[in-house]
N, C-alpha and C positions, 0 to 999 in steps of 0.2 A: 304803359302796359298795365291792366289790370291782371288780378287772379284767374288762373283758367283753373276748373272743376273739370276733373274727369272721375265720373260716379258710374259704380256699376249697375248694369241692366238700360242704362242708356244706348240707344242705337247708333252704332257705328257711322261716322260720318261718311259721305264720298270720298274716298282717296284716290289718289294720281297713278297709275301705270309707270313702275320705276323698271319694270324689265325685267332679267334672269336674274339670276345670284351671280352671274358674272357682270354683272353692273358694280355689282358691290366689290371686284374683286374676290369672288364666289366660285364654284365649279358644281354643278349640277351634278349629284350622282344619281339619281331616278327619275323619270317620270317629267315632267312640261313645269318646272316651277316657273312661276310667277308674283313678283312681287310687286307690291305698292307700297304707297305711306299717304303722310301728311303732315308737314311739320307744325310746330304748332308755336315752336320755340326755336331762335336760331334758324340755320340753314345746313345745306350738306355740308357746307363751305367750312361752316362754323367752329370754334373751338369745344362751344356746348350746344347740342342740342335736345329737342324733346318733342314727340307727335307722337302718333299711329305707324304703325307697320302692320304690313300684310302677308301671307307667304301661302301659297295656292299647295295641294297635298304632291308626296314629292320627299327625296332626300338633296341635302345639299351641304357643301363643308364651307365653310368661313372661317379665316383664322381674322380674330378679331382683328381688327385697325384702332380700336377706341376702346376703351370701360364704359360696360354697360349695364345701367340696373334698368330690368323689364316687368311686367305685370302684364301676367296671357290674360283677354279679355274675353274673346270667344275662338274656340275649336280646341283640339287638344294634340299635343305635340313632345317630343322626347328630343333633351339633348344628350349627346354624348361629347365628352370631355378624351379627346383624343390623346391629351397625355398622361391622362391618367386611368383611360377605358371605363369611366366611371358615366354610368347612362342614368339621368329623373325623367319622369314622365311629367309632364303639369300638364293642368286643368285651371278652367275660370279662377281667377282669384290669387293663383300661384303667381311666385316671384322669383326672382334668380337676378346674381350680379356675376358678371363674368368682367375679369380681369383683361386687360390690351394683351394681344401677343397670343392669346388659348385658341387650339384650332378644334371648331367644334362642328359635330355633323349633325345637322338640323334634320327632325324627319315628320313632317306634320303630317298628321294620322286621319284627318278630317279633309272636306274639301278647300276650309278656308281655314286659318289661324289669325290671328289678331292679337299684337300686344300694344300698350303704351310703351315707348321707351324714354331713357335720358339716359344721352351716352358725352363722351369728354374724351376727346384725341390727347389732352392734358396728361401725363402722367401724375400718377399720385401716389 
């Protein structure tokens, strides 16, 4: 495997139709979400991986399954931290690492959202 560059202002590749947030283990609380990816590293399967995700506009709750550090690439989007009620808003460029086990309600403010992620079902 070589180094994979992920650089900003690059256009988003085609990603795969991964389905609802109940794909993930998810529960739709607004609106028609939608989600895709692309992995780029690893698999769903995997202990680590790393690609693209997509999340169509929309609220939705996940309580994590893995650790995850992200960077939103385009749209803009708010988490909240459900046990601690503590809500960020990001934009292009922001980043966030959330802990396994946090349930948090995704609310993407735009039509489409896009981050890199790398996440680890590993405890750490």
């Amino acid at each position: 495997m070589t180094m994979i560059a992920l650089k900003a202002g690059v256009a988003v590749p085609e990603l795969t139709a991964w389905g609802s947030p109940e794909t993930m283990g998810g529960a739709t609380l607004e609106g028609d979400v939608q989600i895709s990816g692309r992995t780029l590293l690893g698999t769903g399967r995997s202990r680590q991986s790393a690609g693209w995700y997509a999340a169509t506009k929309g609220r939705f709750r996940l309580v994590y399954p893995f650790q995850e550090y992200a960077t939103l690439i385009e749209g803009s989007l708010s988490l909240t931290d459900e046990a601690t009620g503590e809500t960020v808003w990001f934009e292009p460029g922001d980043s966030w690492i959330i802990p396994k086990g946090t349930p948090m309600i995704w609310e993407i403010h735009d039509e489409r959202a896009v981050k890199h992620f790398m996440v680890s079902f590993d405890d750490l």
